[in-house]
VOTORGU-545763 format. One record per residue (C-alpha): x, y, z; residue in one letter. Coordinates in pm, whole numbers, plus 50000, padded with zeros to 5 digits. Layout:
// VOTORGU-545763
XYZA ...
***
This chain:
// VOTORGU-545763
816430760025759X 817550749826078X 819040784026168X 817570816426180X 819080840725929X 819830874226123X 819890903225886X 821060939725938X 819100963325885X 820590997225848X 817791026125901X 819881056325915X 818261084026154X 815021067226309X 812421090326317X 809351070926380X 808541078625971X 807231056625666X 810171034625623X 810551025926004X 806831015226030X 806890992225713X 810400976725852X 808550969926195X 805420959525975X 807500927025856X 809170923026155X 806220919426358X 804930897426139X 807680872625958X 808710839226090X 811340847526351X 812210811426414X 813380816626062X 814140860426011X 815580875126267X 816450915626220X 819080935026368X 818520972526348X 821390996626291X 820531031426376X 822701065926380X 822691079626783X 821281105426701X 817921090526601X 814681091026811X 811371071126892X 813281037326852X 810701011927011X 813690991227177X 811470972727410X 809620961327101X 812580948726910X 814170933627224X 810900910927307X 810460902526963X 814100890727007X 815960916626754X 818630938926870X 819070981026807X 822950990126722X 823391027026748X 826121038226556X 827611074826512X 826021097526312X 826571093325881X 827321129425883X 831131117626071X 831191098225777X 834601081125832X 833971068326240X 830611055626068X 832341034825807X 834571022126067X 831831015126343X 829751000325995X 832250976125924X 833190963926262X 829490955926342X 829270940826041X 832330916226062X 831680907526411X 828110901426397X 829150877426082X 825940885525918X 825340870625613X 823020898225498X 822800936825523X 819880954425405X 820320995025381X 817561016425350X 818721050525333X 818391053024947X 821221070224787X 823271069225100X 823021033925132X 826511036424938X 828391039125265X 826741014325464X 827340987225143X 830650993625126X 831460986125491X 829790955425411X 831510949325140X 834830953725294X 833430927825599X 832980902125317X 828860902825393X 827670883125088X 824480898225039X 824340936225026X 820750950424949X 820420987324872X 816140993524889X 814581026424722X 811671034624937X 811931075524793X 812411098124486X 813201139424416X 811641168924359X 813201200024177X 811861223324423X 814281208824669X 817651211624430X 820231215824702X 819281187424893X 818811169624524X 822021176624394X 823841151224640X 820961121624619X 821841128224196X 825521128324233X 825091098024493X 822491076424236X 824871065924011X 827201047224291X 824091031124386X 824900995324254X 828260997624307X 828440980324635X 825100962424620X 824770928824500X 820730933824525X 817880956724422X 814710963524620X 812190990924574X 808961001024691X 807711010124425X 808391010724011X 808621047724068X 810771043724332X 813441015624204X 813691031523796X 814721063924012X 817811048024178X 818611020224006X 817641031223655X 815321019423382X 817460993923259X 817750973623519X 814430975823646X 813770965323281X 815750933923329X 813730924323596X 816980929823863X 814810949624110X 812820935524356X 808980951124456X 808580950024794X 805280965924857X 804820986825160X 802390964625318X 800190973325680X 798350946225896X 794570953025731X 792640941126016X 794330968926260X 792970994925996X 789510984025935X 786731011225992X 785371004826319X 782491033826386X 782741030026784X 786241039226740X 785481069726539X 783231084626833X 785841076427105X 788691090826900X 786481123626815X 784961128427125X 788471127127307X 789781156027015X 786431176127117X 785051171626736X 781411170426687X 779711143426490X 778731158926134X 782131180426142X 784531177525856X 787711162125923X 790291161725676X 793621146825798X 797931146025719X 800121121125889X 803771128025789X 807331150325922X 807171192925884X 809801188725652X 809741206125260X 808701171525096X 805401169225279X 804431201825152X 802811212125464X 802831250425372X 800361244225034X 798461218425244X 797651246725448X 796131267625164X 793941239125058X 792511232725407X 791961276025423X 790121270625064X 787831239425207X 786881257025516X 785901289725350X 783091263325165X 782841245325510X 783301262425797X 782231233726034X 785591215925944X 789231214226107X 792521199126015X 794021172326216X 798161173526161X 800491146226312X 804121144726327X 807021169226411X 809741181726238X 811781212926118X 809331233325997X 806621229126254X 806761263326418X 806731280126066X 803101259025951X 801951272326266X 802551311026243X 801091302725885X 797801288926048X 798021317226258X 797971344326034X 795061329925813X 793431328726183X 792811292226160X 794251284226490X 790421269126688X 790491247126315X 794001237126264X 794991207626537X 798731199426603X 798921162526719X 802371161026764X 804031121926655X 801811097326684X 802871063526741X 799761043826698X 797811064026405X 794721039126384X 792511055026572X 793361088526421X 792261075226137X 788931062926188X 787921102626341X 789211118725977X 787091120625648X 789421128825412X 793131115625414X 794991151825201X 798901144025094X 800321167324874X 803671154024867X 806021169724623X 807631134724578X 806851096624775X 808871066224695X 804901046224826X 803881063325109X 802471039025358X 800261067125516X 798251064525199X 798041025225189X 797031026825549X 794091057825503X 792901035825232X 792521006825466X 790561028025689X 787821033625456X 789371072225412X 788741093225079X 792781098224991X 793621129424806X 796731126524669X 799801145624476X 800091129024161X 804021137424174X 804271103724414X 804251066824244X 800881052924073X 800781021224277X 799361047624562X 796511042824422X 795101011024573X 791181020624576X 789341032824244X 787991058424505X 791501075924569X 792411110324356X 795271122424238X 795851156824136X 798591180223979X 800731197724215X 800171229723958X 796511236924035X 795771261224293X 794641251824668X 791231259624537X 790751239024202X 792371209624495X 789401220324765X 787191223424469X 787811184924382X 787981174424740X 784621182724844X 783511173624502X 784681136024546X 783421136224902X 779661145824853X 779551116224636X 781911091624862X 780731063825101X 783061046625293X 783071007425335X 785120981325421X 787320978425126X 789820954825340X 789800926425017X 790140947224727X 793520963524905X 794580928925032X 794280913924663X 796650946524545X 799360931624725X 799590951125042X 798400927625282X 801390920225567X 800050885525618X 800650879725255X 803720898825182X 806160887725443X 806330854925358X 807890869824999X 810250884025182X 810800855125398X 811140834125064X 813700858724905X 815700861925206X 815900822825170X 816220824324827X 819230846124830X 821060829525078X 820600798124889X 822140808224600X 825110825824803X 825780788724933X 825650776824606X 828520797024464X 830480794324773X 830170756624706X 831210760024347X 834440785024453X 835340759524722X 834910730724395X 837270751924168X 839630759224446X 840050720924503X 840540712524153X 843140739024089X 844960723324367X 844470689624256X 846310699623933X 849050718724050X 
***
């Protein structure tokens, strides 16, 4: 194609979580002779890497908040008609129903609403609005993409990921930027004052209800109990951050328990942990997990979050029911008889290698557009003969 095709992305609140690191995964890496993103992001939102986007020649559109729902529709649909885009891509799940129909209404062509998340019952309130919200979810969107088969039969429904109408598109990381590197692993630990044959068990992810940060707690209390030469290593912020920390502080696990605060290049975090502990109560595919895996990292997960997690025969899932002991019991169990290795091939051949999987998307970006020429073509044929006639 002899012109780039600029698509809009629409990321909702940036937050520097999952869905904005795979996003900037592909955009780093896709053809941008050929891609070229646009990122559309309420004002509200924070860690947006603008200098980033603008040298890799994107551009950041902040828009108001979707909680003023009606100046967002309007600010939506301007952007949209004036930047002529051919393509919007939403990613805000069930709310992706307001950015589509802007879209709609500019006369985009191709609308994409993407699934990168499912629910929980333990968080009803906020559930009850993604449930109402699900069922509008293909009303403005002429295309399906998930992260997962979790992820798209949740939103878009088992029949049409049945049909085959729902796209996969894994939540792929650069591999060779993960790789175990043992140098690395000193540095990292000597500058977090760890010692050598110490325990490290790590959580990347937002203090929100979903991460679970409150049982992950009680795990890491069982674990040390066993092994008290261990600590916890905790990145990210969020809501419930000061209320995890009065917890750590009243099991007295404050010199064990580190706060790292957001962490905007997790790699070498990575290489000073052991064990890789998410007990999500729901993930569309986190890409924390794909990533810990690509580190070499024993991964302890919920098994509430999507199968395809599981990219290394090493990882665990367990049941969100058994206690924080029975999930310290199997923890320490699976890591007396864990090595870690380079497993860099076995995760690239599971489809999660970015060198690999942006050229997909590159393709059905093409693809798409392709076949939206094609029926303008054939509208612009009909049009001519029904004029011919009359």
């Amino acid at each position: 194609m002899n012109k780039e095709i600029r698509v809009a992305h629409v990321i909702g609140k940036w937050i520097g979580g999952g869905v904005e690191a795979v996003i900037m995964n592909y955009y780093r890496n896709i053809d941008k002779s050929k891609i070229q993103f646009d990122f559309i992001c309420d004002s509200d939102s924070t860690n947006i890497p603008y200098e980033e986007i603008k040298k890799l020649g994107g551009n950041v559109i902040l828009v108001s908040p979707y909680q003023k729902i009606l100046k967002y529709y309007k600010e939506l649909k301007n952007i949209f008609k004036t930047g002529n885009y051919k393509i919007v891509h939403s990613h805000i799940n069930t709310l992706s129903i307001f950015p589509l129909c802007a879209a709609k209404a500019a006369k985009v062509p191709i609308r994409i609403a993407h699934s990168h998340s499912t629910t929980n019952k333990k968080e009803w309130k906020r559930n009850l609005l993604k449930q109402i919200l699900k069922h509008f979810s293909k009303v403005y969107a002429t295309d399906y993409f998930c992260c997962s088969e979790l992820a798209g039969r949740w939103l878009f429904g088992n029949r049409t990921y049945n049909k085959g109408k729902v796209y996969l598109l894994n939540n792929a990381i650069d591999l060779d930027e993960f790789e175990f590197n043992i140098e690395l692993r000193k540095e990292k630990r000597k500058e977090l004052n760890i010692a050598d044959d110490t325990l490290v068990i790590g959580h990347i992810g937002r203090f929100v209800k979903q991460k679970n940060h409150e049982f992950l707690i009680d795990i890491f209390n069982e674990v040390h109990k066993k092994i008290p030469n261990s600590v916890l290593l905790l990145a990210g912020q969020g809501p419930n951050q000061e209320m995890i920390k009065e917890k750590v502080k009243k099991l007295q696990l404050e010199d064990y328990v580190k706060f790292l605060g957001q962490v905007t290049n997790p790699t070498a975090l990575y290489q000073a942990m052991d064990v890789f502990l998410l007990p999500s109560l729901y993930e569309g595919l986190p890409v924390v997990g794909v990533e810990a895996q690509a580190a070499g990292l024993l991964c302890i997960l919920s098994s509430a979050m999507t199968k395809e997690t599981k990219v290394l025969e090493s990882t665990n899932f367990i049941d969100l029911n058994n206690s924080a002991e029975a999930w310290a019991n199997k923890l320490l169990t699976a890591f007396n008889n864990f090595k870690r290795v380079d497993r860099k091939e076995e995760i690239s051949n599971n489809g999660f290698n970015i060198k690999q999987e942006e050229i997909k998307l590159e393709n059905k970006y093409e693809q798409l557009l392709k076949e939206e020429n094609k029926l303008e073509l054939l509208k612009k044929q009909k049009s001519f003969i029904s004029y011919s006639k009359s």
